[in-house]
C-alpha positions in Angstrom: -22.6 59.7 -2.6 -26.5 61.3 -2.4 -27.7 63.1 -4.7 -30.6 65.4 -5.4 -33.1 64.1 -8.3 -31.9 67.0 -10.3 -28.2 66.2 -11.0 -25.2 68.7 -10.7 -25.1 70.7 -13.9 -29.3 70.2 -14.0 -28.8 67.1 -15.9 -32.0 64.7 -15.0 -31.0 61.6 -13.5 -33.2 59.3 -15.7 -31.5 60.7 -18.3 -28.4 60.1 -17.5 -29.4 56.7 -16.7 -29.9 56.5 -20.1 -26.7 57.5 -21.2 -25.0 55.1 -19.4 -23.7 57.6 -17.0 -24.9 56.5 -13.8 -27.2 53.7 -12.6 -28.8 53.1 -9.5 -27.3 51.4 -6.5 -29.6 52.2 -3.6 -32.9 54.1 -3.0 -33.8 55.3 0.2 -37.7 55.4 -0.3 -40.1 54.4 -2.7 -40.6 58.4 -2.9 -37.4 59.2 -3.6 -37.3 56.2 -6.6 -40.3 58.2 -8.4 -39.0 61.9 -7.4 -35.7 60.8 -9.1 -37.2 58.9 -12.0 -39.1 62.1 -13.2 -35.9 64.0 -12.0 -38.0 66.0 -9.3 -36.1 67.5 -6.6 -35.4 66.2 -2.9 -34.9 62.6 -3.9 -32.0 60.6 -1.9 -30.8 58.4 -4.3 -27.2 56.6 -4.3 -25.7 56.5 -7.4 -22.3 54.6 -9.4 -20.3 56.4 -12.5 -20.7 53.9 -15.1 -18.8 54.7 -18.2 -20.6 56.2 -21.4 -22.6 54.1 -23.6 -22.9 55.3 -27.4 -25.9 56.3 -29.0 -25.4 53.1 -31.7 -25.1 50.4 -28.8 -27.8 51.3 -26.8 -29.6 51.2 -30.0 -28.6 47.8 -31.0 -28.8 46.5 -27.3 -32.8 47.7 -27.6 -33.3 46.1 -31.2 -31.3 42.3 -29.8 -33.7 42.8 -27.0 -36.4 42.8 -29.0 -35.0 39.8 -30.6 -35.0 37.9 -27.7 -38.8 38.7 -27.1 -40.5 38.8 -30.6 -39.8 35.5 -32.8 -41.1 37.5 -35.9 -38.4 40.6 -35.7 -34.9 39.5 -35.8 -31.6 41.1 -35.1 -30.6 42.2 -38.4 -34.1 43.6 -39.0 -33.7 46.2 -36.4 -29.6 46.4 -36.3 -27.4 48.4 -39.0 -31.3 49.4 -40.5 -30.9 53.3 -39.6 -32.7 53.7 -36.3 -31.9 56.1 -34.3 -32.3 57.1 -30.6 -35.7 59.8 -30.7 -34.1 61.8 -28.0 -37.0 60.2 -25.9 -36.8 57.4 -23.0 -38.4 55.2 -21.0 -39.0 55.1 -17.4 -36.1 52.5 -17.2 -33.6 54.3 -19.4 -34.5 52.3 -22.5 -34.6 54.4 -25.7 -37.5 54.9 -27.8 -36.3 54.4 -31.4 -37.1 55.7 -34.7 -36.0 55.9 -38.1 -37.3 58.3 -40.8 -37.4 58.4 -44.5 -37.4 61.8 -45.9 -37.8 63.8 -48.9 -36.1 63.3 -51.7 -33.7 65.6 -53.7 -36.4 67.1 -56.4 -39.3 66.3 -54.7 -41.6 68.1 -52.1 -43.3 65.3 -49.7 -47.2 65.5 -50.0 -47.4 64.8 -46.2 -45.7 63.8 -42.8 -47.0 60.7 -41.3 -45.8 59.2 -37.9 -46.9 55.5 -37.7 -46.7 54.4 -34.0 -46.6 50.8 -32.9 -45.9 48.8 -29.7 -47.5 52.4 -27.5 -49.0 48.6 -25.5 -46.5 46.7 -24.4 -48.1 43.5 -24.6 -49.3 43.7 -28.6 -46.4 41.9 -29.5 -48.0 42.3 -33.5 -48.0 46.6 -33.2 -44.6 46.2 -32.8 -43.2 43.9 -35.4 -45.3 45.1 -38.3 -43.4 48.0 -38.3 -40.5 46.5 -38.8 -42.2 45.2 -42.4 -43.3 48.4 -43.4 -40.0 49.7 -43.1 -38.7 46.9 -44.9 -41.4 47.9 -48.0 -39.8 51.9 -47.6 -36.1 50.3 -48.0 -37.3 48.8 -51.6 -40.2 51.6 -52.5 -39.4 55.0 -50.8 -40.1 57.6 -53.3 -40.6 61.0 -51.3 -43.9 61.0 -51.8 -44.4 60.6 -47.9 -41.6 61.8 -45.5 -41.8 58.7 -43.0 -41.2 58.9 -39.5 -41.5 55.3 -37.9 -41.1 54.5 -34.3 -41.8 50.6 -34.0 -41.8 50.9 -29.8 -43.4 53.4 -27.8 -43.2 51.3 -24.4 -40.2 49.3 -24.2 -40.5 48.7 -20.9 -44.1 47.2 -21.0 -43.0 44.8 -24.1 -39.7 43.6 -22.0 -41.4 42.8 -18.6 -40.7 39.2 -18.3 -44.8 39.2 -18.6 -45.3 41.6 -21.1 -47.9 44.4 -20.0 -50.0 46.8 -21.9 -49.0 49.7 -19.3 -45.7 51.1 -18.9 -43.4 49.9 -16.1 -45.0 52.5 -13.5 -48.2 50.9 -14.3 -49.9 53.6 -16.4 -51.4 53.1 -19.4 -49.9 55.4 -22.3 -52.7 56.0 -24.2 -54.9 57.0 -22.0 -51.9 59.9 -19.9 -52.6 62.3 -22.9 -54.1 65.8 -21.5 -57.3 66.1 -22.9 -59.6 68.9 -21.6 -60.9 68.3 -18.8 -58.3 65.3 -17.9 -58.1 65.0 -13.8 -62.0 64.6 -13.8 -62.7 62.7 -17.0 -59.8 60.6 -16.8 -60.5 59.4 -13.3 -64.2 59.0 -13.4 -63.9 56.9 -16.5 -61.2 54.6 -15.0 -63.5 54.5 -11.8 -66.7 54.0 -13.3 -66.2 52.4 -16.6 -63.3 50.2 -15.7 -63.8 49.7 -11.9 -60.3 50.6 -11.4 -59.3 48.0 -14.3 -55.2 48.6 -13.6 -54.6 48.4 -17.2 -56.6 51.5 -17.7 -54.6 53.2 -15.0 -54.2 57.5 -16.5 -51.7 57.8 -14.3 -51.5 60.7 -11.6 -51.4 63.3 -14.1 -51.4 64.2 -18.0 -48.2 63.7 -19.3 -46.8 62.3 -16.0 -44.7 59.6 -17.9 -41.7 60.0 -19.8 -42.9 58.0 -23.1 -46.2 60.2 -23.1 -44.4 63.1 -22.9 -41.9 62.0 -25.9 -44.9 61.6 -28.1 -46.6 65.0 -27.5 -43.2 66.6 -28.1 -42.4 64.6 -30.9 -46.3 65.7 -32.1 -45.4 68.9 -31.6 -41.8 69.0 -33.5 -42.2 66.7 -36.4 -45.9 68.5 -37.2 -47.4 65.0 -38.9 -50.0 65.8 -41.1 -51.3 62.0 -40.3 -50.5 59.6 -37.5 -51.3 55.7 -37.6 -51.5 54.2 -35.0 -50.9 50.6 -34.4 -53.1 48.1 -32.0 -54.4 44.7 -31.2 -56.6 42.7 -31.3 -59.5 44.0 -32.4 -59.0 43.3 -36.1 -60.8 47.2 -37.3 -60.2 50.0 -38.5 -60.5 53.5 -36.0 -60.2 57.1 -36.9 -60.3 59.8 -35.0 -59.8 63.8 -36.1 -61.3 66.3 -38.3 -63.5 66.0 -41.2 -61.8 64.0 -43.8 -63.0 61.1 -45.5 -62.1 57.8 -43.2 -60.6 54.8 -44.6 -63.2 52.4 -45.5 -60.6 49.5 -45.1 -57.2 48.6 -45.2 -57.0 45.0 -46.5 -59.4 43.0 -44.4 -59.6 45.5 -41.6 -63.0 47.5 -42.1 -63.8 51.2 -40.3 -65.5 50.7 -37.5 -65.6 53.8 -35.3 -64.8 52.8 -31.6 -65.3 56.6 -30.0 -62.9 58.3 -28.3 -61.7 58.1 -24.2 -60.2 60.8 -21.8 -56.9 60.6 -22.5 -56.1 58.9 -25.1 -53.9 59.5 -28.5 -57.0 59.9 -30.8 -58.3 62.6 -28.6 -55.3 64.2 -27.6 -54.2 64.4 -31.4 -57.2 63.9 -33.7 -59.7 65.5 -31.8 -58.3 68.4 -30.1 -55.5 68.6 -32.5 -57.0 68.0 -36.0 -54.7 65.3 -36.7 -56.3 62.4 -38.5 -55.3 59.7 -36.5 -55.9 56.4 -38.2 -55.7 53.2 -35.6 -54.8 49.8 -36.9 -56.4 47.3 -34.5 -54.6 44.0 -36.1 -56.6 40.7 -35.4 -54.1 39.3 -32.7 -51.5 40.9 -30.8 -49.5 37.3 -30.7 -49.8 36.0 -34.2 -49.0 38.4 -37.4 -50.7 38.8 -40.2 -49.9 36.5 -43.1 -47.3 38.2 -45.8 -50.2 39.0 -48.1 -52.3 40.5 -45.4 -49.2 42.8 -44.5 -49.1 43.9 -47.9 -52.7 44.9 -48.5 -53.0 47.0 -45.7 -49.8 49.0 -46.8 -51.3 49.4 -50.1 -54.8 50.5 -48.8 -53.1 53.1 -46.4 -50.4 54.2 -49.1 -53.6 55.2 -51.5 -55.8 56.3 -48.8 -52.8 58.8 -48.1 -52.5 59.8 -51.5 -56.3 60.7 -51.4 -56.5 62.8 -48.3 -53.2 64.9 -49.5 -53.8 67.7 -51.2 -56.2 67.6 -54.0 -53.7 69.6 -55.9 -50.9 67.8 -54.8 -52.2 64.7 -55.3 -53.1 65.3 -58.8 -49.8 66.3 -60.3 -47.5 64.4 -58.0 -49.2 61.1 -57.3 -49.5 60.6 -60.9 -45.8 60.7 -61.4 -45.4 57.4 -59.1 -46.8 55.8 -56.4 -43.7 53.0 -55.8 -44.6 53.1 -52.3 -47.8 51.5 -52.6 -46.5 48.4 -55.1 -46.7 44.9 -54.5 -44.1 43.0 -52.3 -42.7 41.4 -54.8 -41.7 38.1 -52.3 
């Protein structure tokens, strides 16, 4: 049966993809594979019913996937742990994931903070660290923070059977963000800076892909007050946004300011936004941090936090506990 890219009742076809609704059988063009991907119009594509996957499966489908790839993030870190599908998906129908911690009854939140790992597909560390701090909410959540963690932005990138930094079209998330200016800057850097480095491919347009686009909506909806940002391997601290102090360190990773590019996530959202955007490059995208390293740079960003809230705020409220920044006990 052919169908247009845009579905019968204007369903798009990628998402129904990822629903476990249909899945591809044939594609007459290369065109037609992009047009219906994006869920554009005049795309031939051949589709099968399949029959409906449940939010919860395709959730634990993702996390024993990530299993199979990651040897520091197992099953039952990522399984039964509260994640939910973000309403957002990936080129291939994979969902991005999250899982928040609130406020708690009695107690306003000082901020919002969305921590962001795995936006590379190949930084194999971004990913699995989030899984840790989530493990240090689980024991210490307080309400001082209402969390919103999403541990991986690119799923496709990270399960290539080569793990790549861009997503599965090739484009490089974090630099598909539309910052003023973005069809000239955006091209001329990746032209004249990278020489056409493919994994510093913007993409054909801001916002072209579908993970991108999740972000800037989920930027847009959940209103952070800070985002982190998680990298490798440059071992640093980056910031990016408006004029509040900058962490000087968390744990071993010291501030070390690595400018901004067309494009990217700092610029988009700390720059043009006035989000502080705080980037954790950790030392080595294959090998973690040590237990103790984890747990000084969750201290160091739990305080730094607590500083840049609200001076009032801070005062009264981060006196009466700051459980979230305690030691690991283990």
């Amino acid at each position: 049966m052919k169908l247009p890219g845009l579905v019968k009742n204007s369903l798009n076809l990628s998402v129904m993809v990822a629903l476990g609704l249909v899945t591809y059988s044939s594609v007459t063009t290369a065109t037609d594979q992009k047009l219906a991907l994006v869920g554009l119009p005049n795309a031939n594509v051949s589709i099968t019913t399949s029959a409906y996957v449940a939010p919860e499966q395709r959730v634990d489908s993702l996390c024993r996937k990530i299993e199979k790839k990651l040897g520091s993030v197992k099953a039952n870190d990522c399984v039964g742990r509260g994640f939910e599908e973000a309403d957002g998906y990936s080129v291939e129908g994979l969902p991005i994931i999250e899982r928040e911690f609130g406020p708690v009854s009695g107690r306003e939140a000082l901020s919002r903070v969305l921590v962001i790992g795995g936006i590379h597909g190949d930084e194999y560390s971004s990913v699995s660290i989030v899984f840790k701090f989530m493990k240090k909410l689980e024991r210490y959540h307080s309400g001082l923070f209402h969390w919103k963690l999403v541990p991986l932005m690119n799923p496709d990138g990270l399960l290539q059977k080569k793990s790549q930094r861009m997503n599965v079209r090739g484009v490089d998330l974090n630099r598909n963000f539309p910052t003023p200016n973005w069809h000239e800057e955006s091209h001329r850097y990746w032209v004249k800076k990278t020489k056409r480095n493919p994994r510093r491919y913007p993409g054909p347009a801001p916002l072209s892909e579908p993970e991108s686009q999740w972000l800037a909506k989920t930027i847009s909806e959940f209103q952070p007050d800070v985002i982190v940002s998680i990298h490798a391997p440059f071992g640093i601290l980056d910031f990016d946004g408006p004029k509040k102090r900058a962490p000087k360190r968390f744990g071993e990773l010291h501030l070390n300011l690595l400018g901004t590019y067309p494009g990217s996530l700092g610029n988009y959202a700390g720059v043009h936004k006035e989000i502080p955007v705080v980037t954790i490059e950790l030392p080595y995208a294959g090998i973690m941090p040590s237990s103790g390293e984890i747990r000084d740079i969750w201290v160091d960003l739990v305080r730094w936090l607590i500083d840049n809230s609200e001076e009032e705020s801070a005062t009264t409220q981060a006196k009466v506990t700051v459980n979230e920044s305690k030691l690991d006990p283990s």
